[in-house]
Structures are given as C-alpha cells and as structure tokens.
N, C-alpha and C positions, 0 to 999 in steps of 0.2 A: 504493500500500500504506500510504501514511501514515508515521507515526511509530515508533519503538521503543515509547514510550513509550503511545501510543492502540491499537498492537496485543496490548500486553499488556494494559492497560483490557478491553478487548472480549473477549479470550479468559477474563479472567477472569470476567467480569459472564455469557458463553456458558457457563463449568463452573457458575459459582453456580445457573445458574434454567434446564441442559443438560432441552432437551424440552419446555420450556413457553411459554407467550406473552411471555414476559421476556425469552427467548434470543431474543437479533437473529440467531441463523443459525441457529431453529428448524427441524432437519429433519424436521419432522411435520406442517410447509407444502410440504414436497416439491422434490425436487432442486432446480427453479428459483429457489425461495426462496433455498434456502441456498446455491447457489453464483453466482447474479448480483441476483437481485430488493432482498434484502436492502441491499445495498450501495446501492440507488437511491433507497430511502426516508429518511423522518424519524420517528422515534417519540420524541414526546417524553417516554413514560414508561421509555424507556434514559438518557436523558440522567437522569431522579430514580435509577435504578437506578445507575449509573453514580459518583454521586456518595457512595452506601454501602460502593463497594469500597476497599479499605484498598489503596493506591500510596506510602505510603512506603518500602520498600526500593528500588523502584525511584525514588525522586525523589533518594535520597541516591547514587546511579550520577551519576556526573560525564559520563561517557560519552553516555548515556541521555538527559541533560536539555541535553547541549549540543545532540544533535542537536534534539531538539524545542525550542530555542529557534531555532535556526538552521537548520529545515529548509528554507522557503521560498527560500534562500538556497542552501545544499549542493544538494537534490535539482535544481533547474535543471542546474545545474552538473557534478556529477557525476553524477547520473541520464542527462540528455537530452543536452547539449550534447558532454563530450566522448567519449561512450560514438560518436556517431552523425558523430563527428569525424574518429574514427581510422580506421575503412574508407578514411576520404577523404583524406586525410592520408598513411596508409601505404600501402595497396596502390591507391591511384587508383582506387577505388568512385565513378561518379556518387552523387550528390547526393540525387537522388532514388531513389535504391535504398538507400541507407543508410539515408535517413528510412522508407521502407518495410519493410526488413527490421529494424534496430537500437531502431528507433524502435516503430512500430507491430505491427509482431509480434512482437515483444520483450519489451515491457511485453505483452502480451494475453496469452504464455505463462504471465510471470512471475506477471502478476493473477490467471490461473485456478491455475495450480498453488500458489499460495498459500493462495486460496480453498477448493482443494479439500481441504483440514484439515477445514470446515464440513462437505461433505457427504461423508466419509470415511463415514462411519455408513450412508448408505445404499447406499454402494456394497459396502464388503466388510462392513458388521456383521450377525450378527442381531439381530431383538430380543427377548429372551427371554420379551419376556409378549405377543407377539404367535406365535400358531401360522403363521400366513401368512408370516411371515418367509422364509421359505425358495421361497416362491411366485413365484417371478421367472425372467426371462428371463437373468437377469447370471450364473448361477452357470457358462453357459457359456462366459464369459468371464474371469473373477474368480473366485477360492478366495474363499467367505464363511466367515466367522467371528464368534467373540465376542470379540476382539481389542480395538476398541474399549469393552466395555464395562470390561475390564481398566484402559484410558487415563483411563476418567472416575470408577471408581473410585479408581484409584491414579494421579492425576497427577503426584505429585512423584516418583516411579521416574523417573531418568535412563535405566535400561535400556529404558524401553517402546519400543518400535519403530513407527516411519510405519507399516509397513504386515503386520504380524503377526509379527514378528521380534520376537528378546528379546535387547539388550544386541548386537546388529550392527548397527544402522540406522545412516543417516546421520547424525542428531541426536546417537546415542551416541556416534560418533565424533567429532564435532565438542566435544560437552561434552566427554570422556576427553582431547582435546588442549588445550582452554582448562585443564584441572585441571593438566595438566604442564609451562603455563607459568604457574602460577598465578593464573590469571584466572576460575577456577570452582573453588569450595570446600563444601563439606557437602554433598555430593553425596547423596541418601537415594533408597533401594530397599530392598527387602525380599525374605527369601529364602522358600524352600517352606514350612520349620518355620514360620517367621513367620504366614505365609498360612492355614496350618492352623491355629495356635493363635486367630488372630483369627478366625476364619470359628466355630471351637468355641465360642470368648467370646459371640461374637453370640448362638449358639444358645442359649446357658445360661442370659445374662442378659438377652437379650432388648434390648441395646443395636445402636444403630444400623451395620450393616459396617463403613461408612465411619471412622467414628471407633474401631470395633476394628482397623480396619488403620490409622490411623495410630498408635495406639498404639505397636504392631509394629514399625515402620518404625525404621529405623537408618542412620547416617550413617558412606557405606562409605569404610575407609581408603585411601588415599593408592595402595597398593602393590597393590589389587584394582582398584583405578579404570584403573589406567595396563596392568596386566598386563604389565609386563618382559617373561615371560616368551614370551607373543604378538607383542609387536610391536617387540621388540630385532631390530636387524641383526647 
C-alpha cells in the first residue's frame, strides 16, 4: 500500500483529473484498470501531474513524514515479520501456514480492499450522463446508486460514507474518535439548507457546483462531531 504520505498524493492527483486520462485509477478503462492494472504500470505524465498537487499540510504531520522516511524500515518489521510471527510464537502455527495465511493472503485482502476505493464507482455508482448506467448485471447483487458522485463532489464531508451511508460509516467513526482525542480538528460537512442554497447559486449565476458547495460548507463543532448524546455509556 505504500506510504501515508504517497496515498494521499494519488488520491488526490485521482479527485483532481476523477475520469480522465490523468487519473491513474481511471475507471473508464474498466474495472481491471482501476483495481489491479493501474498499480502495474508507469506513467510518466502522473509523476509531472503529481508534482502540481499542493502536500504541504500533510508534510508539516510529524507522524506522516516519519513514516515515509522510515518506511522501508517499519513496514518489514511490523508489516511482514512480526505480524506472521505471532501464529508461530503463540499458538504453535507451522511456518509455512502463517506465511500462507498472514502473509500472502493477508496482504492480497488488505491490497484489494484498499484498492477497491478506485473502482467503488463502478461497482455501486451511476453515472448520471450515461443512460446505460443502470444496464448491468450487478444491481442483483449490489444497491447502485449516486452515492459516489456525492464523495467526488463533496470530498471534504467527514460524514460521506464507504458505501452509501451518511455520517455511520466506518471512516466517520474513526474520524469522530481521533476528534475526541484531539487528533482531528475542523472537521467540514454540510447540511441540507447548505446543499440547496448552493445547488440554487449554481443555477442563478451560472458558477461552477463544486465551488458553490464549498462555499457552503462549515466547520462542524466539537459537541455535533462526538454526539454525547449517541454514544455516552
């Protein structure tokens, strides 16, 4: 999976140029692309695109840059070595069944379910300006939706949800408990009014969505983020 620091690079250089030949987990080259092909190639016009994205908040993360000085190092280490240790160590796992389960399918999990953020879009999205959207064999499987296109409008919502959810997912629960031990701050979402005033703005002046909802957009207090009154014992 790499770095903290090179997965945020990628995800963001993906939202800047989401759909086009610039996105390195273009899914409009088709599932394969976006959830292993990608990963196998070299393009070197991401690396020029790459070097346009603005990565200073994250370089001033002490956290952030230790790991990506010192990955090579950590991930050995606590990635492979003791993770495929402890079966062996504590419950008497051969050797080669730990490296087989801990090891190799372990990471293949973790690498596709990571990955699969990239081709989220094709699996449960529509896409609004194609009528054919809906033309597939998934929806027996899968509730589709416009779910993501909400995500790539509004990325900086901490509420947006993995997988059509608003403000229960995982991610939100995870951010709501770094904000309560103050480890995540200015948390920004937007409520319905919000959404409707900007979506009217767009209309009237003919300016771009995106930049009417961030306008909109609001940095939710302390005492909404955590919800006492949900998640007190």
């Amino acid at each position: 999976m790499g770095t903290i620091y090179d997965w945020v690079l990628k995800h963001r250089l993906h939202h800047k140029y989401h759909g086009t030949d610039n996105d390195p987990y273009n899914y409009k080259r088709g599932f394969q692309f976006a959830q292993i092909v990608c990963h196998c190639i070299s393009n070197p016009s991401y690396k020029k695109n790459e070097a346009e994205i603005d990565m200073s908040d994250i370089e001033k993360d002490l956290i952030v840059m230790f790991q990506k000085n010192f990955y090579w190092l950590l991930m050995p280490v606590l990635g492979v070595i003791i993770p495929i240790n402890a079966p062996i160590e504590y419950w008497g796992e051969s050797m080669g069944m730990s490296i087989m389960v801990i090891g190799f399918l372990r990471v293949t999990l973790l690498l596709h379910a990571s990955w699969f953020v990239n081709t989220a879009t094709i699996v449960w999205g529509y896409d609004p300006l194609d009528k054919k959207s809906t033309d597939t064999n998934l929806i027996f499987f899968v509730t589709k939706s416009l779910w993501p296109q909400y995500h790539y409008l509004l990325p900086w919502d901490y509420k947006s949800g993995e997988y059509g959810t608003y403000g229960a997912g995982c991610s939100t629960a995870f951010i709501r408990v770094w904000a309560a031990l103050g480890l995540a701050y200015d948390l920004r979402t937007i409520n319905s009014s919000g959404i409707r005033s900007a979506l009217a703005e767009a209309a009237k002046t003919g300016k771009p969505v995106t930049d009417c909802l961030n306008t909109a957009r609001v940095v939710a207090p302390l005492s909404d983020v955590i919800e006492k009154d949900k998640f007190s014992l």
